[in-house]
N, CA, C and O atoms as a GROMACS GRO file, in nm:
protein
  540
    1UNK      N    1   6.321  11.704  16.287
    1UNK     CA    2   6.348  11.565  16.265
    1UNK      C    3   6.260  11.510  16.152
    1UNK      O    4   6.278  11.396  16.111
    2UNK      N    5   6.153  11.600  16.095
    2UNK     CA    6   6.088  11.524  16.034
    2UNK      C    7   6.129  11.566  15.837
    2UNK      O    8   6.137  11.677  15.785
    3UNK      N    9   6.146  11.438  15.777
    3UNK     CA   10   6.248  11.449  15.657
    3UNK      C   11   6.155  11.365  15.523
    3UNK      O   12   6.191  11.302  15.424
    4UNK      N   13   6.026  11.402  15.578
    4UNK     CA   14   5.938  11.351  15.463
    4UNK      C   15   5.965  11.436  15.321
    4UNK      O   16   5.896  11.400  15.225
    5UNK      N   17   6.020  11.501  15.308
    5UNK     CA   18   6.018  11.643  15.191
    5UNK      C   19   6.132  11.536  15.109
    5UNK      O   20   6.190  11.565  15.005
    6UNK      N   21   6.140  11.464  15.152
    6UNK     CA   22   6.232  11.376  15.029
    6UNK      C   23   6.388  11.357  15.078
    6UNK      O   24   6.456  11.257  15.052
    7UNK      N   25   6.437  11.481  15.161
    7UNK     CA   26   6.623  11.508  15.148
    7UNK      C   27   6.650  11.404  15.247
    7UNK      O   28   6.566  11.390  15.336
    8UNK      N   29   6.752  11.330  15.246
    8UNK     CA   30   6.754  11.232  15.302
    8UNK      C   31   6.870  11.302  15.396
    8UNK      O   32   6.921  11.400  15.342
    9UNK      N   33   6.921  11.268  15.532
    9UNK     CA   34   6.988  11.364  15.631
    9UNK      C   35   7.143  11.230  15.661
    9UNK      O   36   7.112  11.117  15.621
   10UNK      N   37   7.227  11.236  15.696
   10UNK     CA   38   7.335  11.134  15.650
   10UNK      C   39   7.423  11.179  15.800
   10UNK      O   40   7.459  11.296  15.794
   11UNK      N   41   7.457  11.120  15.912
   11UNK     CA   42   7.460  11.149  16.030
   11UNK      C   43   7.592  11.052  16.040
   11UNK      O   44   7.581  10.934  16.009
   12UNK      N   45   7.680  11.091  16.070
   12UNK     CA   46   7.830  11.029  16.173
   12UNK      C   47   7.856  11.062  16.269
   12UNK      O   48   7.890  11.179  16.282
   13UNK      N   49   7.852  10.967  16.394
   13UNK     CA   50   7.897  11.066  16.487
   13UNK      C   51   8.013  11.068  16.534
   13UNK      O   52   8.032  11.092  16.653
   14UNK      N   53   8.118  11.041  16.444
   14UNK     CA   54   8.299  11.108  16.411
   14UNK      C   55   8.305  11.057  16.239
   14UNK      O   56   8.313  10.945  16.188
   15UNK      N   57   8.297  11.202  16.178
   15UNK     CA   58   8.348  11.156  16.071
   15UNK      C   59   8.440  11.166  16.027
   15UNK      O   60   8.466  11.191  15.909
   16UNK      N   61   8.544  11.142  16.159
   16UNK     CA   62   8.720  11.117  16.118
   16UNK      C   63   8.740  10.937  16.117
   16UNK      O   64   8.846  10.883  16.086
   17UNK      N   65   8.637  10.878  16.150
   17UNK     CA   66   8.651  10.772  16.176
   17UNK      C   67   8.646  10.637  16.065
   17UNK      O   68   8.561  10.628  15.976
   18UNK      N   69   8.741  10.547  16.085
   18UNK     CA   70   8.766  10.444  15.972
   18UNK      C   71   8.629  10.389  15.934
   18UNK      O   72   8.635  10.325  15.829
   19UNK      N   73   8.506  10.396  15.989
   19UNK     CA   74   8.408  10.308  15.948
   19UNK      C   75   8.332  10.450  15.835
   19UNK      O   76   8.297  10.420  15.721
   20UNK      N   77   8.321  10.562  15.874
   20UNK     CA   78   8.300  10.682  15.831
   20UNK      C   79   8.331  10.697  15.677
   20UNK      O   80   8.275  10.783  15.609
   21UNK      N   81   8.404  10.627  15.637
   21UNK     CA   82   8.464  10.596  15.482
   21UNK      C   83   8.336  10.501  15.432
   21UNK      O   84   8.288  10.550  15.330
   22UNK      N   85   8.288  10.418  15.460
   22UNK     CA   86   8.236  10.278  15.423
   22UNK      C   87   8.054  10.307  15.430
   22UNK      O   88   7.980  10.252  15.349
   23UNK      N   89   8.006  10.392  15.529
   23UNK     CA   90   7.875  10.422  15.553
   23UNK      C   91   7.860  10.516  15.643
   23UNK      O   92   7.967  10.553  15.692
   24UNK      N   93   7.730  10.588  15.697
   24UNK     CA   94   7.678  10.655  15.767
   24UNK      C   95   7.674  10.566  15.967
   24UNK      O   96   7.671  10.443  15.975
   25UNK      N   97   7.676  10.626  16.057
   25UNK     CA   98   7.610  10.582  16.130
   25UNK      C   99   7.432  10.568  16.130
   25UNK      O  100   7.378  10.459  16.149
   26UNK      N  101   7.362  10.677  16.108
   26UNK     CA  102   7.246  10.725  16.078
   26UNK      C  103   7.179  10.777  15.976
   26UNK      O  104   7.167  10.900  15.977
   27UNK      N  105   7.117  10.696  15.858
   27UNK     CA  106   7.048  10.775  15.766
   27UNK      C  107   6.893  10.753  15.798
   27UNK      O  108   6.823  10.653  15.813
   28UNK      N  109   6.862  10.933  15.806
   28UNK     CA  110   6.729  10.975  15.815
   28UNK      C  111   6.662  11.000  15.683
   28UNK      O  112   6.723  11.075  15.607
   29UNK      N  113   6.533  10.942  15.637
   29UNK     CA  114   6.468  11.001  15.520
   29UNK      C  115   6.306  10.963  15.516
   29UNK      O  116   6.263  10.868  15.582
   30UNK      N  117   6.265  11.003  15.476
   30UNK     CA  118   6.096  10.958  15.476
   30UNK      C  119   6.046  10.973  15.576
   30UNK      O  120   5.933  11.019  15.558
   31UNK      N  121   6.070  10.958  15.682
   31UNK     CA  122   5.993  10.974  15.854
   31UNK      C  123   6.059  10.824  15.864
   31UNK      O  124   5.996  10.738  15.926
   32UNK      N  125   6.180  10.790  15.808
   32UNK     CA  126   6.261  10.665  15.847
   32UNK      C  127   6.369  10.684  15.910
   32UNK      O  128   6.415  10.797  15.897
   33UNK      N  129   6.433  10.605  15.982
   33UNK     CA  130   6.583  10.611  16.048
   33UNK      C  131   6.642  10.473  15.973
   33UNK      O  132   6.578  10.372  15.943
   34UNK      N  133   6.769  10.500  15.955
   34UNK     CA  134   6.858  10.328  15.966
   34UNK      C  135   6.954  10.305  15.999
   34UNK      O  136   7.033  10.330  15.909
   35UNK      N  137   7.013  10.260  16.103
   35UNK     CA  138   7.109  10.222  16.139
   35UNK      C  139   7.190  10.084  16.114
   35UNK      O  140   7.150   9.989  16.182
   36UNK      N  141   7.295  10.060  16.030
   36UNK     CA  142   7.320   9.918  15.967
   36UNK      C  143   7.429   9.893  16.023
   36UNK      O  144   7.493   9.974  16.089
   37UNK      N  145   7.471   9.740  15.993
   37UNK     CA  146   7.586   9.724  16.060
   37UNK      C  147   7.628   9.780  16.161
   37UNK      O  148   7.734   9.838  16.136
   38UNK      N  149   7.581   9.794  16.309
   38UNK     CA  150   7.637   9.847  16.438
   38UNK      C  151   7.722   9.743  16.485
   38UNK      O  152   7.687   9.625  16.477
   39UNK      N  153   7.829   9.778  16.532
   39UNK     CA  154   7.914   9.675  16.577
   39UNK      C  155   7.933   9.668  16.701
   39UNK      O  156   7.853   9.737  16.765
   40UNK      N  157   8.048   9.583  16.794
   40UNK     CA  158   8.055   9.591  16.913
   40UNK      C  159   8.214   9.700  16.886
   40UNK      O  160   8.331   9.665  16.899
   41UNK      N  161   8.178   9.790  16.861
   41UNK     CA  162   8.376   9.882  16.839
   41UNK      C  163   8.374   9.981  16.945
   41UNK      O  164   8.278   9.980  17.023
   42UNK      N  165   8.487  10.084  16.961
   42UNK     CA  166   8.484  10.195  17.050
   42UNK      C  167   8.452  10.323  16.952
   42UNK      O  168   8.534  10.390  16.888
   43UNK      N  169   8.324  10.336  16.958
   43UNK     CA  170   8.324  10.490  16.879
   43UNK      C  171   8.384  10.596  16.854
   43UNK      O  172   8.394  10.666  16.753
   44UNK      N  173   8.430  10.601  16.973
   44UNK     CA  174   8.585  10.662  16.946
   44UNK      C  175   8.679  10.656  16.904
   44UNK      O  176   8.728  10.751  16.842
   45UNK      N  177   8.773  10.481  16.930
   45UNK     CA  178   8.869  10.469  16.842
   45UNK      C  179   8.782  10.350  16.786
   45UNK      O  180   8.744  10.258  16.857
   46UNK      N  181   8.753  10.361  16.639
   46UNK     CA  182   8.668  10.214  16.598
   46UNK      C  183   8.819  10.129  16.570
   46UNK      O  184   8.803  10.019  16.516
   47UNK      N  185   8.958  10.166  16.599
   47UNK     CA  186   9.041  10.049  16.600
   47UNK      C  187   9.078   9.991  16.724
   47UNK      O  188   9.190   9.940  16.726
   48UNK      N  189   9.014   9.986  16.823
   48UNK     CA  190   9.045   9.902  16.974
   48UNK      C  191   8.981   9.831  16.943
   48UNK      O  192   8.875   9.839  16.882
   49UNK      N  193   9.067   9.706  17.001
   49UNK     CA  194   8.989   9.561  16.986
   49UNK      C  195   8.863   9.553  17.044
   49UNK      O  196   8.818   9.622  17.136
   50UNK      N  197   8.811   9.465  16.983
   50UNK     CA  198   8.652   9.407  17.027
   50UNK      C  199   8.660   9.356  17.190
   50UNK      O  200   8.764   9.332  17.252
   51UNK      N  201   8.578   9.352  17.218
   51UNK     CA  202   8.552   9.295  17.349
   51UNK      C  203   8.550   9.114  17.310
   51UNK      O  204   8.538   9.089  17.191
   52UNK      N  205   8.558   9.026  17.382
   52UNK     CA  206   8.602   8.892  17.387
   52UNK      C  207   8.471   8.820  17.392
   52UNK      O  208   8.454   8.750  17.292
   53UNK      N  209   8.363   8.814  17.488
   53UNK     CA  210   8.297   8.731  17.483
   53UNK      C  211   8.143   8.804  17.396
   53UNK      O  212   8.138   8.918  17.351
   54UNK      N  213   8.041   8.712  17.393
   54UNK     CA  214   7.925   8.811  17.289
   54UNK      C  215   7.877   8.896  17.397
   54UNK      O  216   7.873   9.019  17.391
   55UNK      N  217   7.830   8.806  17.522
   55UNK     CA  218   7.768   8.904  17.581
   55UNK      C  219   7.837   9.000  17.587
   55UNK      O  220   7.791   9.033  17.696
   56UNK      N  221   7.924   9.095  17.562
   56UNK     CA  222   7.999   9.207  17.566
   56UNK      C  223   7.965   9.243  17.464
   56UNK      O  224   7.943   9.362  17.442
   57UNK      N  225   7.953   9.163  17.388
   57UNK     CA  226   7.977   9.237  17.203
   57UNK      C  227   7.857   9.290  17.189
   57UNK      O  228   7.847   9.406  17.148
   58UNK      N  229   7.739   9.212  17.221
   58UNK     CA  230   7.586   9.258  17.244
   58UNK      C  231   7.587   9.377  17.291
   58UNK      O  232   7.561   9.476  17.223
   59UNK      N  233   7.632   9.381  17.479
   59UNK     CA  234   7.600   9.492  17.511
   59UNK      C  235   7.660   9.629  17.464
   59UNK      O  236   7.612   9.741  17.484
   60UNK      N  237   7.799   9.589  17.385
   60UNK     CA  238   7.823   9.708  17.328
   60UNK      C  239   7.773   9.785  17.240
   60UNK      O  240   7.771   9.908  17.233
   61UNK      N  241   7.711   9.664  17.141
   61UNK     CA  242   7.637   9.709  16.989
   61UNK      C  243   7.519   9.816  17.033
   61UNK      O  244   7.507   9.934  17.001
   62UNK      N  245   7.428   9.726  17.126
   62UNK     CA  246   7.342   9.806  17.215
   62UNK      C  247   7.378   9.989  17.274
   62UNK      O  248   7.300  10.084  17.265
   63UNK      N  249   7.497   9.989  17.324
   63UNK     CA  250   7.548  10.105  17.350
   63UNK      C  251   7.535  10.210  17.302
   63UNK      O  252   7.480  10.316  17.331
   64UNK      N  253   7.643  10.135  17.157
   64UNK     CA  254   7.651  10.200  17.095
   64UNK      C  255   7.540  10.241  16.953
   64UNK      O  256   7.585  10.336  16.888
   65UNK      N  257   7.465  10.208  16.922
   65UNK     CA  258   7.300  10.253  16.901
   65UNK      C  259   7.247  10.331  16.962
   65UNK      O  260   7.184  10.420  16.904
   66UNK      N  261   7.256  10.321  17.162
   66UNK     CA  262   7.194  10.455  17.204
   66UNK      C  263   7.268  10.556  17.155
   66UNK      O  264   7.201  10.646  17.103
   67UNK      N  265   7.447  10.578  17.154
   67UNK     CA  266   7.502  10.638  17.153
   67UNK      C  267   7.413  10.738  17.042
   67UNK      O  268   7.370  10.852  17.062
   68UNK      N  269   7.402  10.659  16.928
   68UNK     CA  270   7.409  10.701  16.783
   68UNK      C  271   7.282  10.787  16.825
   68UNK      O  272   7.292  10.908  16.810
   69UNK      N  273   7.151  10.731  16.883
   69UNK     CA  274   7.045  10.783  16.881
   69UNK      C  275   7.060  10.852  16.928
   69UNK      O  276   6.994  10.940  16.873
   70UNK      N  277   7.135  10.918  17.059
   70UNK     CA  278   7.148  11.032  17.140
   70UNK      C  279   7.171  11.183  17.048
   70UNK      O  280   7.124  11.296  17.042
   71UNK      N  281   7.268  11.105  16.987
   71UNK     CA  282   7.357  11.219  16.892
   71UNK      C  283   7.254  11.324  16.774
   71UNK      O  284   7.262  11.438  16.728
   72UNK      N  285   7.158  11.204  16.761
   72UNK     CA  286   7.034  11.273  16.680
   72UNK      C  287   6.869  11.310  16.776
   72UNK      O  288   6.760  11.350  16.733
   73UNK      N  289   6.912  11.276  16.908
   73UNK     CA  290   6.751  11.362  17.019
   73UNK      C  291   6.627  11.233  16.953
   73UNK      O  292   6.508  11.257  16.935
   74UNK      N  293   6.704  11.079  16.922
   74UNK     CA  294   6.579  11.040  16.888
   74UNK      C  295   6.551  10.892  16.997
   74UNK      O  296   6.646  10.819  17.026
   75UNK      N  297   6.448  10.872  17.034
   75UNK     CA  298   6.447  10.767  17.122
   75UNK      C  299   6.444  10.637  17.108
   75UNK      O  300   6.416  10.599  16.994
   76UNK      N  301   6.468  10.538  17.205
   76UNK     CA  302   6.475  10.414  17.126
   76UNK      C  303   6.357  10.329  17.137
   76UNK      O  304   6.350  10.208  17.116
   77UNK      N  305   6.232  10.441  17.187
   77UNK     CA  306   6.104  10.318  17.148
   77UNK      C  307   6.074  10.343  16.993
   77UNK      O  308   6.021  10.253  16.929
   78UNK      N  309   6.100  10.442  16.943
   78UNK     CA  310   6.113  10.502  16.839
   78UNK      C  311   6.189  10.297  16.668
   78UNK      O  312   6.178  10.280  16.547
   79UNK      N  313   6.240  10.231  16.762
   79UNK     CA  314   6.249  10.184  16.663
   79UNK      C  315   6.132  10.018  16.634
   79UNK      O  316   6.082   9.953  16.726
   80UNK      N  317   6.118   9.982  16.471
   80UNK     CA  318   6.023   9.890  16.497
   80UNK      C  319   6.079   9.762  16.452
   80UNK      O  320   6.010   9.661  16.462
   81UNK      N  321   6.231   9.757  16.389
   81UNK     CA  322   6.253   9.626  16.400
   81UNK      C  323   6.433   9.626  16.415
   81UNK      O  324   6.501   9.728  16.414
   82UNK      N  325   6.467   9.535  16.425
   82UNK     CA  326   6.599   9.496  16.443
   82UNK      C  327   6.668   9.362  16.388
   82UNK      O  328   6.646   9.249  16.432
   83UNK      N  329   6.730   9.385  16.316
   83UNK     CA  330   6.835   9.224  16.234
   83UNK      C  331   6.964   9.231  16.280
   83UNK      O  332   7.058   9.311  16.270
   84UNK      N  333   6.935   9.088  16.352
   84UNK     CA  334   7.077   9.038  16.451
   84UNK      C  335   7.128   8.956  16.328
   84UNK      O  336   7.069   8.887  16.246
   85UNK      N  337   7.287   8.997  16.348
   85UNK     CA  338   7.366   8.885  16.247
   85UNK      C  339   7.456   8.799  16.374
   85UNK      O  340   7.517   8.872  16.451
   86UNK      N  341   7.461   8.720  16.386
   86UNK     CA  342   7.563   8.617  16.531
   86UNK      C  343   7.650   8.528  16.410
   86UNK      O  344   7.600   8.468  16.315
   87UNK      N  345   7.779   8.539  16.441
   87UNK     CA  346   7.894   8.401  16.357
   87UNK      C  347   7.857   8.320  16.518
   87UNK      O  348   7.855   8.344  16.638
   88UNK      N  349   7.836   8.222  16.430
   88UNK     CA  350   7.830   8.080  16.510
   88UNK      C  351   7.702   8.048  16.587
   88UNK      O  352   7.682   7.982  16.689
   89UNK      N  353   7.614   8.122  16.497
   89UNK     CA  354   7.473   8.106  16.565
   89UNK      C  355   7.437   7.988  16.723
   89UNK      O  356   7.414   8.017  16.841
   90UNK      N  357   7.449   7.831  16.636
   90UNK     CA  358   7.427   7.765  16.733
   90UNK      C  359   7.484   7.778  16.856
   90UNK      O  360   7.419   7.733  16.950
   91UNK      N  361   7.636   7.849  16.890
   91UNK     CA  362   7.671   7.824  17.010
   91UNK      C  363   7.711   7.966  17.060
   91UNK      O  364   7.807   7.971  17.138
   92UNK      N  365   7.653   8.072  17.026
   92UNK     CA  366   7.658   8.210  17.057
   92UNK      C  367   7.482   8.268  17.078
   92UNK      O  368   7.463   8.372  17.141
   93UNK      N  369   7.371   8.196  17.022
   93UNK     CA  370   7.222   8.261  16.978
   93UNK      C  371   7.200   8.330  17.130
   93UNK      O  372   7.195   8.448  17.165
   94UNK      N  373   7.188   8.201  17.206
   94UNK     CA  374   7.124   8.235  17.339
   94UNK      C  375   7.205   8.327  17.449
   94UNK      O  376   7.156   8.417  17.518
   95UNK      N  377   7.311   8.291  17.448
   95UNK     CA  378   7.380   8.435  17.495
   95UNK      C  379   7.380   8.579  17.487
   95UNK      O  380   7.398   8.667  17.572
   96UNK      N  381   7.347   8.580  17.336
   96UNK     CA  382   7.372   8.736  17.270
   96UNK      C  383   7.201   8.715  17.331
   96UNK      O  384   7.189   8.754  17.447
   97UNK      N  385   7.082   8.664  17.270
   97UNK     CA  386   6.951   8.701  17.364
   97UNK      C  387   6.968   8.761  17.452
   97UNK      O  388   6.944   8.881  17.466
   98UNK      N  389   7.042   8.639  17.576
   98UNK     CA  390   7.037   8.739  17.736
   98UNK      C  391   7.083   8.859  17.727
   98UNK      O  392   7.037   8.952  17.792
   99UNK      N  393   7.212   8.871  17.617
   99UNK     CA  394   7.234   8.999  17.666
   99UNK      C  395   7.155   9.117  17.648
   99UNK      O  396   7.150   9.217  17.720
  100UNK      N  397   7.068   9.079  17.494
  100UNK     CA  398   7.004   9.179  17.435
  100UNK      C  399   6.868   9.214  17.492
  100UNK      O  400   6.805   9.312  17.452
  101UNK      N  401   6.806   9.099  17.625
  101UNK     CA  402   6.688   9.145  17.717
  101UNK      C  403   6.732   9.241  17.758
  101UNK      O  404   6.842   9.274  17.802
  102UNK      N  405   6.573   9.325  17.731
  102UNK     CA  406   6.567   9.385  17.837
  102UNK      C  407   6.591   9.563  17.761
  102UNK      O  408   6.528   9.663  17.794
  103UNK      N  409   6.675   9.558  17.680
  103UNK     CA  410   6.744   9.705  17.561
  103UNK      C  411   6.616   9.780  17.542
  103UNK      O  412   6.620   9.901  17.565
  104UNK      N  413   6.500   9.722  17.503
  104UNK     CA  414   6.382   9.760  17.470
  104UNK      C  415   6.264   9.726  17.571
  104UNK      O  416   6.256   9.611  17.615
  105UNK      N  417   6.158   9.837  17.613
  105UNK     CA  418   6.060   9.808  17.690
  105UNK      C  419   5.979   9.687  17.666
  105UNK      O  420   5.969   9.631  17.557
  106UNK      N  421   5.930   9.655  17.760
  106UNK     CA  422   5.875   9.515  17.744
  106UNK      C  423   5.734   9.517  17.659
  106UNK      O  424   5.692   9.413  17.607
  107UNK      N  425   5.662   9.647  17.649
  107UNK     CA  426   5.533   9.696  17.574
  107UNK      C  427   5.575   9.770  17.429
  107UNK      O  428   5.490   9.825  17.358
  108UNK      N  429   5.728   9.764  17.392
  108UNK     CA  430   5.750   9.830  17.279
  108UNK      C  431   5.890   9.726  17.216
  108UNK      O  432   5.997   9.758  17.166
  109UNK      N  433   5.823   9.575  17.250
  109UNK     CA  434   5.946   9.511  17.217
  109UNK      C  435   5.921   9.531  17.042
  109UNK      O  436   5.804   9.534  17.004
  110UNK      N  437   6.052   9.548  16.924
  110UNK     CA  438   6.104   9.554  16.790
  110UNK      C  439   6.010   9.442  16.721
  110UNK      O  440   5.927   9.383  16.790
  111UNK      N  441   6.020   9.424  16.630
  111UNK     CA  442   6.008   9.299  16.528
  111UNK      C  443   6.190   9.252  16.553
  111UNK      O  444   6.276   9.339  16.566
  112UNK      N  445   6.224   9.090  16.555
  112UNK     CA  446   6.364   9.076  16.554
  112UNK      C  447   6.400   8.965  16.419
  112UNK      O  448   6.313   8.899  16.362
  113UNK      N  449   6.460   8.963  16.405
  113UNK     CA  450   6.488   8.830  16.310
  113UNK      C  451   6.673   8.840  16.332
  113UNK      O  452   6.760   8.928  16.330
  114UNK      N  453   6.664   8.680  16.353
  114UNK     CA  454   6.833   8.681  16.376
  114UNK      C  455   6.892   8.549  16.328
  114UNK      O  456   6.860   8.430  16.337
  115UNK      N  457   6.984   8.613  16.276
  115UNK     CA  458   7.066   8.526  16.172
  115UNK      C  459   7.206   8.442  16.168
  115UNK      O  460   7.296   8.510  16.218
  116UNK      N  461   7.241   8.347  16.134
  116UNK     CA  462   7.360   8.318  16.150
  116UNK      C  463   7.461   8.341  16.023
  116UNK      O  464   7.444   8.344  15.901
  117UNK      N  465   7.560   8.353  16.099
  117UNK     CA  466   7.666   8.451  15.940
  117UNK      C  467   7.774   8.378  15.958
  117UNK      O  468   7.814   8.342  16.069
  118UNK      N  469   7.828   8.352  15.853
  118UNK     CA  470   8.028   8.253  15.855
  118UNK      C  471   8.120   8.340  15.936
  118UNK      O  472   8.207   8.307  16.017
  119UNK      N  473   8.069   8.497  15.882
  119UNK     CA  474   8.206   8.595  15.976
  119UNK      C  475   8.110   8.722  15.953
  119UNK      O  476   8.017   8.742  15.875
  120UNK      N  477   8.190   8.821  16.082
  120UNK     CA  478   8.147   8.972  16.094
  120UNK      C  479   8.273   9.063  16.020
  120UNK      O  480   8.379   9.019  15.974
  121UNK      N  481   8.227   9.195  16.023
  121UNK     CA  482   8.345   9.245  16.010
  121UNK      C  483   8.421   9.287  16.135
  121UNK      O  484   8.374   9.302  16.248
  122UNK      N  485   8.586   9.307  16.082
  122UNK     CA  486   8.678   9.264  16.240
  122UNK      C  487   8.663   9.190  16.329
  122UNK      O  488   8.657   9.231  16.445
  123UNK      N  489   8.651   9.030  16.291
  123UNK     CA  490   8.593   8.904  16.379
  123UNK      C  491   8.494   8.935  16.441
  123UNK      O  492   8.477   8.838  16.515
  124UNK      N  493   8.377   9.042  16.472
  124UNK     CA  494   8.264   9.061  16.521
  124UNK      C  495   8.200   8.916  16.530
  124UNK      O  496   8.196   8.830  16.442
  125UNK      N  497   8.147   8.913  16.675
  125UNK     CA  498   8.048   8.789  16.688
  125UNK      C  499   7.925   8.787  16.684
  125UNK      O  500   7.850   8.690  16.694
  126UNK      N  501   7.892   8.932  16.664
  126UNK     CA  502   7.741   9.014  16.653
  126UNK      C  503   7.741   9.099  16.606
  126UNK      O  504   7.846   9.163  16.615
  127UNK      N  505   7.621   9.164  16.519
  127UNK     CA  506   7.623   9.324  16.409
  127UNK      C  507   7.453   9.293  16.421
  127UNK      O  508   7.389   9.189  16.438
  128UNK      N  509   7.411   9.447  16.400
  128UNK     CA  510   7.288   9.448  16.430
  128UNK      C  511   7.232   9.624  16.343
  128UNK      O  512   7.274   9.738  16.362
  129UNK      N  513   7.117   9.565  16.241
  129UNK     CA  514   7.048   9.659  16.187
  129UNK      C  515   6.911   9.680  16.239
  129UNK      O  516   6.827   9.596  16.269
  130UNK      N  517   6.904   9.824  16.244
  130UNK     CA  518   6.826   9.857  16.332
  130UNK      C  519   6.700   9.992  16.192
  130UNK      O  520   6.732  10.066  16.098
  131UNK      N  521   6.581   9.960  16.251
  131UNK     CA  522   6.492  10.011  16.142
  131UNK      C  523   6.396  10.092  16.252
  131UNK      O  524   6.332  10.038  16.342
  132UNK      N  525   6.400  10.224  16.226
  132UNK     CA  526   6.293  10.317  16.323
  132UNK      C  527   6.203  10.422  16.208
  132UNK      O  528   6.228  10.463  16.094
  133UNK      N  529   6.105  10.439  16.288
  133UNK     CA  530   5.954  10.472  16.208
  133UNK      C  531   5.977  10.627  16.340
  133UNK      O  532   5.994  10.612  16.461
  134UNK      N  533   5.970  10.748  16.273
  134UNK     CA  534   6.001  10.873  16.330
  134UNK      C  535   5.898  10.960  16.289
  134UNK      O  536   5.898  11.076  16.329
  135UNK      N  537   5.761  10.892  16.173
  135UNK     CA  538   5.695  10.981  16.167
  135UNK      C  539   5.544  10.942  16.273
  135UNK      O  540   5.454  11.025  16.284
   0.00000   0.00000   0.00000
């Protein structure tokens, strides 16, 4: 896992998949991870509709991040910050919070910063970049 030698490692975990065109799920390089734009989709089919309310959309994004991390044996205290994007900040913020307590140990909570956006991609009500330190 460790990718300090410069080669940067470029991770999908289906790269038959429509998002698979556009970016990586996982790029490893430096003793860095990044995970961008995670959405609330089905990794499997990323064309089934979204789930309806945020707290869903949260807990999926969430999911699907472990998913991603599984796929590469890396853990999720392993990451040190996280950028929430929410459409409609004011009347979605505190929801997507509740949902997002709790994802991370309470002694290894992220750096967070969270943002409000006009739109996601595929009406997403939440997307979330995720930044991990692996060396």
């Amino acid at each position: 896992m460790d990718n300090r030698d410069g080669a940067a490692e470029f991770i999908n975990t289906r790269a038959d998949a429509a998002r698979a065109k556009l970016g990586c799920d996982l790029v490893v390089a430096g003793g860095w991870a990044f995970a961008n734009n995670v959405l609330p989709i089905d990794l499997a089919d990323d064309r089934t509709p979204l789930p309806e309310q945020v707290e869903a959309q949260t807990r999926k994004v969430l999911a699907n991040f472990a998913t991603i991390l599984t796929a590469k044996g890396i853990s999720r205290d392993r990451v040190v910050a996280v950028r929430i994007a929410v459409a409609d900040l004011p009347r979605f913020a505190e929801r997507m919070e509740t949902a997002y307590a709790g994802f991370f140990a309470a002694g290894r909570l992220p750096a967070c910063s969270v943002t409000g956006v006009a739109s996601l991609p595929r009406g997403a009500l939440v997307a979330m970049d995720f930044t991990l330190y692996l060396g």
